[in-house]
N, C-alpha and C positions, 0 to 999 in steps of 0.2 A: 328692378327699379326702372320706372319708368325715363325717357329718354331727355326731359327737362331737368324733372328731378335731380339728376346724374350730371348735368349742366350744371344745376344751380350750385352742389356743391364741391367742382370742380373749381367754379369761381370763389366760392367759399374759401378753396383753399388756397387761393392766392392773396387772399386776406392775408391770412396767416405767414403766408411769406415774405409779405412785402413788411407787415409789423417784425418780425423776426432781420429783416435786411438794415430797418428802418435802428432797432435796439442794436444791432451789429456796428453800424456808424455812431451813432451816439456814443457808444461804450470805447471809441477812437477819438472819440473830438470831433466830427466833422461840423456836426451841432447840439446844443445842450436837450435832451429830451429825459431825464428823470422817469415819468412817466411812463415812458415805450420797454426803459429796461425793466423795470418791477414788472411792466406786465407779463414780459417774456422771461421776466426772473422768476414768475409762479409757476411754471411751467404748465400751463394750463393750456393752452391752444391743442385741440386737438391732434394737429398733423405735425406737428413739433418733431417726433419722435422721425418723420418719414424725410426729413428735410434736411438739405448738406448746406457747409458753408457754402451762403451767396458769393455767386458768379461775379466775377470783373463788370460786366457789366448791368448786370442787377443793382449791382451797389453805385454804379455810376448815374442810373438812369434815377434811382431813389432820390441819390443825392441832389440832384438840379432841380428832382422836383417837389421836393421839400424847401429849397432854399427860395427856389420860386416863387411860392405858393405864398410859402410865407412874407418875401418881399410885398408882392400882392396886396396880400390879405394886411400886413401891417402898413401900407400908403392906403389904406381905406379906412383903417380904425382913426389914424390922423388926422382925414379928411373930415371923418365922422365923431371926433371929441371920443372917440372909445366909445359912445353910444349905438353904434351904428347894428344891423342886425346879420348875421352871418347864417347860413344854411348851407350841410355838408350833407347832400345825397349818395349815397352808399359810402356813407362814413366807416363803414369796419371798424377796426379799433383805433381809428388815429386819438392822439391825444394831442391835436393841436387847441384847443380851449382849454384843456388843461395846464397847459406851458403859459398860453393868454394869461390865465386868469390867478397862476400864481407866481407870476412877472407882472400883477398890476394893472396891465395894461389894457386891458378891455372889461367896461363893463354894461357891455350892450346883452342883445338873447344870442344864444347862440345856439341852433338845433342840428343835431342828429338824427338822421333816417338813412334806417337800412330795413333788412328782412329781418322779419320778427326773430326765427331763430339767432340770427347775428347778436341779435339786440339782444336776448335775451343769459347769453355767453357774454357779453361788454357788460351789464346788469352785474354776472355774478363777479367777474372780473374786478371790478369799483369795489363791489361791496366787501370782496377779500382781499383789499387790498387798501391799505389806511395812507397811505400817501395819496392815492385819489381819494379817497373817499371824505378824505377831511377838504379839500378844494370846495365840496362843494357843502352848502350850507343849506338843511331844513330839507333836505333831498324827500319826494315822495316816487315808490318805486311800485305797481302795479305789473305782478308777472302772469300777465294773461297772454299764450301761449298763440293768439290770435292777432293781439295788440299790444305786445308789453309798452309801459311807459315808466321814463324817469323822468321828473321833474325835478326842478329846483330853483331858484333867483334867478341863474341868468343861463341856463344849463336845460335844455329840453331832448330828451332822447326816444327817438319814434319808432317803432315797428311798424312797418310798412313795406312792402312788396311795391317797388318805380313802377310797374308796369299798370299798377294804380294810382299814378299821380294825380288826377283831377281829385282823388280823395283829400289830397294831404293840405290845398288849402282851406276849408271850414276846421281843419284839425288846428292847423298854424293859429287860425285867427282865435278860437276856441282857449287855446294856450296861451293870448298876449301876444299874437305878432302883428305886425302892423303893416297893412299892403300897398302904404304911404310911404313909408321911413326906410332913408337908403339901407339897401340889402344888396349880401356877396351871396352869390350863390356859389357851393363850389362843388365841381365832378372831377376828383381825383381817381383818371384813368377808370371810370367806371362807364362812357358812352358805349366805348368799344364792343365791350362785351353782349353790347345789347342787339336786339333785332332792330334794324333801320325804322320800322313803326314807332316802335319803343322809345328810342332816344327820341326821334322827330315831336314827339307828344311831349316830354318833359323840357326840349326847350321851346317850344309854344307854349306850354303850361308858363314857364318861367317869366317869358316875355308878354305877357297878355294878364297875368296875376299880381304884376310889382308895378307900379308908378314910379318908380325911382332905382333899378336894382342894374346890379355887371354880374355877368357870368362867367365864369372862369373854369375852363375844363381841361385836360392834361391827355392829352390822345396820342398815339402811335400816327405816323405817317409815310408814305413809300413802302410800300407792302412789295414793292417789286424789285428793291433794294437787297444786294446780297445780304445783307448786315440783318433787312429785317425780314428777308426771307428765313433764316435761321429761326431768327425768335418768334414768327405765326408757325413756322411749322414743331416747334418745340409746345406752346400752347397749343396749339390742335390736337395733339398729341396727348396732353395732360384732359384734355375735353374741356376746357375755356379757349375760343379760340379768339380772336382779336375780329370781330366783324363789321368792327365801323374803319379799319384798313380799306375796306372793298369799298363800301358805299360813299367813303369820304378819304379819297386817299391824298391828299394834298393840303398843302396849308392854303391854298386858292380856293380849293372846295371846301373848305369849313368856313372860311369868309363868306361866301357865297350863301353858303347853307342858311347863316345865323342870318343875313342879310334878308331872305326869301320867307322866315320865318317867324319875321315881325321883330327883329335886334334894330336899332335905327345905327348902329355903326359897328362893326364887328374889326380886330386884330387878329394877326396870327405871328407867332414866330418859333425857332429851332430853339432847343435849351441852350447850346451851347452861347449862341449869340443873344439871346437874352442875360444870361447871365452874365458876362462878360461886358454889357450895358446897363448894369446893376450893381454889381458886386465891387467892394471899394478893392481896392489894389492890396490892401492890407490882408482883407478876407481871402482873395485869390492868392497870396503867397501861403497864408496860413495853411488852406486847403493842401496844395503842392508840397509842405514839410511834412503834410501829415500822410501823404500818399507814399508809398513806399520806389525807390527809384526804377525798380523794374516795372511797375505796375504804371506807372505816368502814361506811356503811351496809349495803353489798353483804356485806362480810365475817361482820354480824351477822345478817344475814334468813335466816331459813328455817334456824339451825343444827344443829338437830335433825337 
């Protein structure tokens, strides 16, 4: 196997773990996701079988950045009457449109793009599975092994390889997207993995394609950090290594970055103090009853 190859589904299978981490909290309360446990309840993920219960801090890092994301992404649907347009690049199996769309509350487009094979494991995933599968309405599903596509009302899911982004927008607009109409773009924890070319192309891609769009990414930072010395050397190890650590090691330098690459104003911040400037007092005790007492301090160290 060649030495990408062996890359690519290394990162593959941290897919698989982070949805398995993600149905793990759910199935606690942390957050209502229906969706993540059927899909981890078909036992269908490939590496399922290879995978222990998630780590302390696995489930901790999940969690902030679910809660996050979603904060995010729901003060944009608001902003935008729920019409607004959403694009999740290496969306893996989340099923955050799916939680959207059957809580109501959005009914803008909302696409998915990953790698074809991803896409085409989420394809079979939906289709045996009748709790997604009924979300979506009038679904057309194309499993060409090069470009699979789902379509549907407000629901587009894309095979696609990032490292060919300049492809994906005549695809977008091809399907109904609009490169007027505010758009989230979102990279959940997928820069990292990338070669500094790579990422540096999708967001100039992003920033130079949208009239109106925020970008919202979820990165690792302080590579140099005992805490996250641990965790690059645990994924190097697995062969996905974290390589936008290097090239963008601080929340200074990603400011910086998006700044130099055509963003006209860039934020950055730690989970922990994000959240904690978010989250109502009600939700933060909730969390905390539902954390078990010995696990509290481990759930709060290092959440950045």
């Amino acid at each position: 196997m060649e030495a990408s190859e062996s890359h690519k589904e290394a990162v593959q299978g941290t897919n698989d773990h982070v949805t398995l981490c993600k149905a793990y909290l759910a199935e606690r309360g942390f957050f209502k996701d229906e969706f993540v446990i059927k899909i981890t309840g078909k036992q269908k993920l490939e590496t399922q079988k290879n995978i222990t219960e998630p780590s302390i801090a696995l489930l901790r890092t999940t969690y902030f950045r679910v809660f996050i994301i979603d904060y995010i992404v729901g003060k944009f649907i608001e902003e935008t009457d729920a019409r607004g347009q959403i694009i999740s690049l290496g969306a893996g199996y989340d099923t955050r449109f799916f939680r959207l769309k059957s809580a109501n509350t959005f009914n803008g487009l909302y696409v998915e793009v990953d790698l074809p094979e991803v896409v085409m494991k989420k394809m079979d995933l939906i289709e045996g599975n009748g709790i997604l599968k009924s979300v979506l309405k009038d679904s057309i599903i194309t499993k060409d092994h090069q470009r699979p596509l789902l379509q549907s009302k407000n629901y587009i899911l894309i095979g696609l390889n990032l490292e060919n982004i300049s492809q994906l927008t005549s695809l977008l607009v091809e399907f109904g997207l609009s490169l007027n109409k505010s758009t989230t773009i979102l990279t959940e924890f997928v820069l990292p993995y990338l070669e500094e070319g790579s990422s540096t192309q999708i967001i100039q891609w992003a920033a130079k394609s949208f009239e109106n769009a925020i970008f919202i990414s979820h990165d690792p930072v302080y590579p140099t950090s005992s805490y996250m010395k641990i965790n690059t050397k645990h994924f190097e190890q697995r062969g996905s290594p974290w390589k936008g650590c290097y090239y963008c090691p601080t929340p200074e330098a990603h400011i910086q970055r998006y700044i130099n690459l055509g963003w006209t104003k860039a934020t950055a911040g730690e989970n922990l103090s994000i959240y904690y400037n978010t989250a109502t007092k009600n939700e933060v005790m909730r969390m905390i009853n539902l954390v078990f007492s010995d696990m509290y301090e481990a759930f709060y160290n290092h959440a950045s």
